[in-house]
C-alpha positions, 0 to 999 in steps of 0.5 A: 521546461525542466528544472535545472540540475541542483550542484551544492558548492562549497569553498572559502576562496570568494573568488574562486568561488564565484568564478567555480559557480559562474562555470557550471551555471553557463553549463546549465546547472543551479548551483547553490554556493556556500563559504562553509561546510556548516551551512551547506550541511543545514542546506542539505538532506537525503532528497538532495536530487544533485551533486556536491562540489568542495574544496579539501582546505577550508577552516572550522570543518574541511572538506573532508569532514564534510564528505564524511558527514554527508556519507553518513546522511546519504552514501549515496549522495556524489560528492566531488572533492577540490584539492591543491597539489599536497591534498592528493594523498588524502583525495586518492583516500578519500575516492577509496571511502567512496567519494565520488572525483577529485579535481586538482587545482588548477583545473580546466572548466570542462574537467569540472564540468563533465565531472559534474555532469556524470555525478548529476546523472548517477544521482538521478538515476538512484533517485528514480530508483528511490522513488520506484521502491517508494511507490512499491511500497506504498502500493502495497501498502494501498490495496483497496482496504479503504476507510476512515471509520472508526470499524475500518481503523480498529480493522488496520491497527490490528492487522498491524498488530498481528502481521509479523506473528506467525499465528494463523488466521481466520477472517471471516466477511461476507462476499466480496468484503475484501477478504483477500486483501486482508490476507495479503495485507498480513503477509506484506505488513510481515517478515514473510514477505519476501516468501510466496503470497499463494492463493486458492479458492476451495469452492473453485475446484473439485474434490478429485483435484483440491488435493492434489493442488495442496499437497502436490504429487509424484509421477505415477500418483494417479492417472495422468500424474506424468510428473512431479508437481509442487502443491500449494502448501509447498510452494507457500513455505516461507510464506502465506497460504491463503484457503479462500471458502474454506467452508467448501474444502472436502471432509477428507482434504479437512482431515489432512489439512488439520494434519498440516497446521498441527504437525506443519509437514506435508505428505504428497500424493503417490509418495511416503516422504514427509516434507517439512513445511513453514507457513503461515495459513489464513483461511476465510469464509464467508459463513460463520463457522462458529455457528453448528448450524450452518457449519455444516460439515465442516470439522469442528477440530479444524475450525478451532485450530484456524480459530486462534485469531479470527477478524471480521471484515465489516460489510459495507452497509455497516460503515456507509460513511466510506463509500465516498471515498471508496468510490473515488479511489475505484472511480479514480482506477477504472479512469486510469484504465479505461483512459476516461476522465471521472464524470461529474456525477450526478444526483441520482448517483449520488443518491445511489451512494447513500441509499443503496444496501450494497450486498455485494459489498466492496466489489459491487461499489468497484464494478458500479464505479467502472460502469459511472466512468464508462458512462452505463450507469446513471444510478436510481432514481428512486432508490430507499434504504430497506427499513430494518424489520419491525423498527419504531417510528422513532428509529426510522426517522433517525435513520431517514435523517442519517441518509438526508445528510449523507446524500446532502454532504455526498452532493455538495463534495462534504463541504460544511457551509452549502451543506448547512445551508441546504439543511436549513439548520445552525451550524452547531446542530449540524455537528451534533447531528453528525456525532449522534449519526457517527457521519465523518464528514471527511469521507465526503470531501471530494478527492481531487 
């Protein structure tokens, strides 16, 4: 059954007021009914879902001191005025600051209703408009750059401390670490946002082709070039351009590219015309670029040029305590989309969590999580953790404990009584275990 529309009603009159209030109730409201201005504003805030209905002549504070008060709580927020014959001027007044009726006394029943009733629909449709841009915003704000280690926290505060800087970046991970939601999140978290997010990936296309989808080219540019085309670069100004595997780009595109972040000016292909640019360039790659013996030929110019602030994207084996939650929120996206429910999952998935090196990082996590929802993946069942190179009896130990209360957390959903229990160990040897380890107990809890 649905909620009955809220009115908030407001008159000194004890009569009138109960008669007022008795009459939208059989209309199908839920009226909340007040003798003053001073506690109907207590009552009221800016996700009020419906409409105010008040009298113009009240003592301490009238009416229409009250509709300036909740005008400026919320302009949005309809509000309906009841007035005698000698307030009429002020109402007309006050339809014109942007109230939204005004009834005059005496008045019929279904006139207040209707009124009522249109008021309580605009009100629900700005409501509904408030929660789309809300969910917006927080989708954007919830691309799957997920963690509560203290790795991915530090990784956060300063993407927020940098977005709204126009200074280039370079972000540096392996493959499939998220590199590209770091670079959109940059561009959402700053004033650019309302500019082009504009992607591409270096390694993907051809040299014969790279420069003309960067920099554009006039009719006539080359063979086939039938009409003018806007490059990247130029579809990105106001924005972000991101150049994904840099380390792929042609020596001769470096030297232009080098030639736009300097001089931010671009020169389309077949043309003399300089074209002035506004950007904001994130570049990523997955080797590091810094090392002369693996940069290859990459230009060592251009490398110091993007190097002005680099971030590195943790690998997901480096911060094993957020696959849970990763996990759950793919798990979570892949049900959506495949219209399953989230399996319960079992031991040897579990035990897959914990034990597996995850080489291909968040995208591997992502694609193994839609495989569990589809019910093609039952995990491993005698999955290990490689062992780091010429590690001490004493380290592998601390490691093998590490991943026993990981796997025993990651089963019992992080709950601390029956993972104690299962250990066979006190309480406070629990926690310190779990600060010696750096294990967040959170990330196990599981997401209902």
């Amino acid at each position: 059954m649905d909620p009955l529309t809220p009115v908030v009603l407001i008159d000194d009159d004890k009569d009138l007021r109960r008669a007022t209030a008795q009459t939208l109730e059989l209309a199908g409201f839920a009226v909340s009914a007040f003798s003053g201005a001073r506690a109907a504003l207590a009552a009221l805030s800016p996700d009020f879902a419906g409409a105010v209905v008040t009298d113009i002549r009240m003592p301490e504070i009238d009416g229409l001191q009250l509709f300036g008060a909740l005008k400026e709580m919320d302009a949005d927020l309809p509000v309906i005025l009841i007035t005698g014959h000698g307030d009429i001027p002020m109402a007309v007044q006050a339809i014109q600051d942007g109230a939204y009726d005004f009834i005059a006394k005496p008045f019929a029943a279904d006139r207040l209703v209707q009124s009522v009733r249109r008021a309580s629909e605009k009100r629900a449709l700005v409501m509904e408009n408030r929660a789309l841009r809300r969910a917006a915003e927080e989708a954007q704000d919830s691309l799957p750059l997920i963690g509560q280690t203290p790795v991915m926290e530090n990784l956060k505060n300063i993407l927020r401390h940098i977005a709204d800087t126009d200074v280039d970046v370079l972000v540096a991970g392996e493959t499939g670490s998220g590199k590209e939601v770091v670079a959109q999140l940059l561009h959402q978290w700053s004033r650019r946002r309302k500019g082009n997010f504009v992607a591409l990936n270096c390694g993907a296309l051809p040299e014969t082709v790279i420069e003309s989808e960067l920099f554009g080219h006039e009719p006539g540019a080359f063979t086939g070039a039938q009409k003018r085309r806007t490059g990247r670069i130029e579809h990105a100004s106001g924005g972000t351009l991101f150049l994904d595997e840099i380390e792929s780009m042609p020596p001769g595109t470096q030297v232009k590219m080098l030639r736009v972040l300097e001089m931010r000016e671009i020169m389309p292909l077949g043309t003399n015309e300089v074209r002035p640019v506004d950007l904001r360039v994130v570049a990523a790659a997955k080797i590091d670029l810094g090392d002369p013996a693996v940069r290859g030929d990459f230009r060592e110019d251009l490398y110091y040029r993007l190097n002005v602030v680099t971030i590195s994207i943790p690998p997901l084996r480096e911060r094993r305590d957020d696959i849970p939650l990763l996990f759950s929120h793919f798990a979570g996206r892949a049900a959506a989309r495949f219209r399953r429910e989230v399996p319960p999952l079992s031991q040897s998935v579990r035990r897959h969590l914990a034990s597996h090196s995850w080489p291909g990082n968040v995208r591997e996590l992502s694609h193994f999580a839609e495989r569990v929802v589809l019910g093609l993946e039952k995990g491993e069942e005698n999955t290990t953790s490689p062992q780091p190179a010429g590690a001490t009896l004493p380290e592998k130990l601390e490691r093998y404990e590490a991943e026993i209360i990981r796997d025993t957390l990651s089963a019992h959903d992080g709950d601390v009584r029956r993972t104690i229990d299962a250990l066979g160990i006190a309480r406070k040897t629990f926690y310190d275990k779990l600060q010696r380890h750096g294990i967040s107990r959170t990330g196990y809890v599981a997401r209902k």
